[in-house]
C-alpha positions in Angstrom: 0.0 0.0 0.0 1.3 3.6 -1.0 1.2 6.2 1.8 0.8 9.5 0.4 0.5 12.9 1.8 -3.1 13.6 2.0 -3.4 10.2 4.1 -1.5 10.7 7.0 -2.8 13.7 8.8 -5.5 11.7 10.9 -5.5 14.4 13.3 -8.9 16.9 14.0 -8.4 20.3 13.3 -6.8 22.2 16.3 -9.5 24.2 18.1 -7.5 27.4 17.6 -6.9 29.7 15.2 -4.0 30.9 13.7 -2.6 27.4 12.1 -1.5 25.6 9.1 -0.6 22.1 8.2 1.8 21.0 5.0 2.1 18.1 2.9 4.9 16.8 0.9 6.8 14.0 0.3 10.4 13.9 2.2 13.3 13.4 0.4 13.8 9.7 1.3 10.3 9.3 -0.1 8.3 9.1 3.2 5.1 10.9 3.3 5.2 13.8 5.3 3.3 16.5 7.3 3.7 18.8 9.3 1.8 21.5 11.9 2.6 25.2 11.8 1.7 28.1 13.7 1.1 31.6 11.5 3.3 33.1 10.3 5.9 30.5 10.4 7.7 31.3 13.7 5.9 27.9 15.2 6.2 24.1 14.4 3.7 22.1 16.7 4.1 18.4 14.8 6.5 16.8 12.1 5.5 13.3 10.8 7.1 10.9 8.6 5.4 8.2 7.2 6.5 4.8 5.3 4.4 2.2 6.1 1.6 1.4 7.9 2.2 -0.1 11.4 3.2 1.8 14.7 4.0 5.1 15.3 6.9 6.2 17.7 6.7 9.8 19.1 9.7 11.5 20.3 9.1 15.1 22.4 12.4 16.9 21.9 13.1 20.5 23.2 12.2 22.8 19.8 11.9 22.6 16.1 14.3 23.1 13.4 13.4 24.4 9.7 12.7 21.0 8.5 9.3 20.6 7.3 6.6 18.3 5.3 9.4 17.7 2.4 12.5 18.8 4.2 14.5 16.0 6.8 17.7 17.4 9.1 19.8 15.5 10.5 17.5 15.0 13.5 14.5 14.1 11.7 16.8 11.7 9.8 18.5 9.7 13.4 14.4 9.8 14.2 13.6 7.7 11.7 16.1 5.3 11.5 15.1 5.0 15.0 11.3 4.5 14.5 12.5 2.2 12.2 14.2 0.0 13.8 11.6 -0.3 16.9 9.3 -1.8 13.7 7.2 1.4 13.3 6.2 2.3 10.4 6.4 6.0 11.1 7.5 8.8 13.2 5.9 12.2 15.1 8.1 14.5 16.5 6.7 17.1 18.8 8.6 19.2 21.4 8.4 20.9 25.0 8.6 24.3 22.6 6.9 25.2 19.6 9.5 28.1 18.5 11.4 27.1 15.1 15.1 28.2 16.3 18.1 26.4 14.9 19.9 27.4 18.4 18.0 26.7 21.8 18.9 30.4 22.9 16.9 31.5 20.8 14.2 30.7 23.2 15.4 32.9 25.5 16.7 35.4 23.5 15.9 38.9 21.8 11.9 36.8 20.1 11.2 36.6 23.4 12.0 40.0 24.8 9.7 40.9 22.0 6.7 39.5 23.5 6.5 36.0 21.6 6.1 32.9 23.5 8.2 30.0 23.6 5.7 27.1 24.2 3.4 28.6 21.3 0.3 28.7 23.6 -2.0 25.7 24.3 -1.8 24.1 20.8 1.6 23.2 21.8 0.4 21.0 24.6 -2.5 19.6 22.4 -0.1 18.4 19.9 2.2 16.7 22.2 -1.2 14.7 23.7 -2.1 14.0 20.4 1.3 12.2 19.5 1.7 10.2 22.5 -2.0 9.3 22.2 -1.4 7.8 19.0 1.4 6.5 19.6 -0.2 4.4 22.8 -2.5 3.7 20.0 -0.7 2.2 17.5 1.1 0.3 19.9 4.1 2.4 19.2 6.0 4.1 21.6 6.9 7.6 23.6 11.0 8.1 23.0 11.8 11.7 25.2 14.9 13.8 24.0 15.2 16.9 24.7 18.7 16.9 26.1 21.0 18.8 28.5 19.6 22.1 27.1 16.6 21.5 29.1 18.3 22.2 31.9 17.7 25.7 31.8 13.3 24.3 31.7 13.2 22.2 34.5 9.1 23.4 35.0 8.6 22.8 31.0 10.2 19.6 30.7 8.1 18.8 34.1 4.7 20.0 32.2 5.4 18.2 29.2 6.0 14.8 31.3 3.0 15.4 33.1 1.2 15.4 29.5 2.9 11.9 29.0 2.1 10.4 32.2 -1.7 11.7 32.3 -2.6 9.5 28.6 -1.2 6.1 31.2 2.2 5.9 29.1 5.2 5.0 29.9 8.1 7.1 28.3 11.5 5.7 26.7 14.9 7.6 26.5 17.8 7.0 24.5 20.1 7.5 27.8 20.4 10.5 29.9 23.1 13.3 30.5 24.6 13.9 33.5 22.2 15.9 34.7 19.5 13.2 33.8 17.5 14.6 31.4 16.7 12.0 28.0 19.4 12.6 26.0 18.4 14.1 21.9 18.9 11.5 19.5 20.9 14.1 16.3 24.1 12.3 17.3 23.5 8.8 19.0 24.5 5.4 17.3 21.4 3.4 15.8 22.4 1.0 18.2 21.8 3.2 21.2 19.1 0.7 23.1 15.9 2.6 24.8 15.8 2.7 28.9 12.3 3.2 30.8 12.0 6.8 32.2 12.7 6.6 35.6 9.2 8.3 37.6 
């Protein structure tokens, strides 16, 4: 069966305004979407779909550029990851919805001018959303959002309270020193999944 685009949303609409989702095919051929807030300064949800099958979710800490047609190099470990649990696809929400190719950004000059990190309550629905369907599917919940979450203890906190509320149990690729699930951009594809700790 051919996954294409138009099939793999299988989301409702968010119930706030302000939002737009894309289509497109990535460039390793895997159908992909992906959920933006207007005017592009917010990514809520990146999918990547091959088969049918399971889903794996991973919550990282915030988006990148890539988008419906466009991998980076994190979206890319996240797959091969997905892929190798047997799932035929991947979500990848995070404990921010600002797109910023450095996590300073979040606490840098966009947020002196008034915009918020999280990117408001959608942010939140989204993450329920993916670790609902990954629960699902009979996927899993991988967390990653690495020693930068340091600086976010009460945000990571939030966004494991999101995980814990839909009754699953979250995996990590490892923790830092500090203990926080380490991010997946530069782990072997070896690197076995532990049980989060409560």
């Amino acid at each position: 069966m051919t996954i294409t685009a138009e099939a793999i949303h299988g989301w409702p609409d968010p119930p706030w305004p302000g939002w737009r989702d894309q289509h497109g095919t990535a460039p390793d051929g895997a159908a992909g979407w992906a959920l933006f807030g207007w005017p592009g300064a917010y990514r809520y949800a990146l999918r990547r779909t091959w088969r049918t099958g399971p889903v794996l979710a991973m919550a990282l800490l915030n988006p990148s550029t890539a988008g419906a047609a466009r991998n980076d190099q994190t979206v890319r470990q996240g797959c091969a990851f997905a892929a190798r649990e047997g799932c035929g696809g991947l979500l990848v929400v995070n404990l921010f919805g600002m797109i910023a190719t450095h996590p300073g950004a979040l606490v840098g000059i966009r947020v002196a001018q008034g915009m918020d990190p999280v990117g408001g309550p959608i942010n939140d629905w989204a993450i329920t959303q993916a670790v609902r369907e990954a629960r699902d599917s009979g996927g899993k919940v991988v967390l990653g959002w690495g020693t930068n979450a340091d600086r976010f203890p009460q945000r990571a906190g939030e966004v494991l309270g999101l995980v814990y509320r839909e009754g699953v149990t979250p995996w990590a690729l490892g923790f830092t020193a500090s203990g926080q699930p380490r991010h997946p951009a530069r782990l072997a594809h070896d690197t076995p999944l532990l049980a989060m700790p409560f």
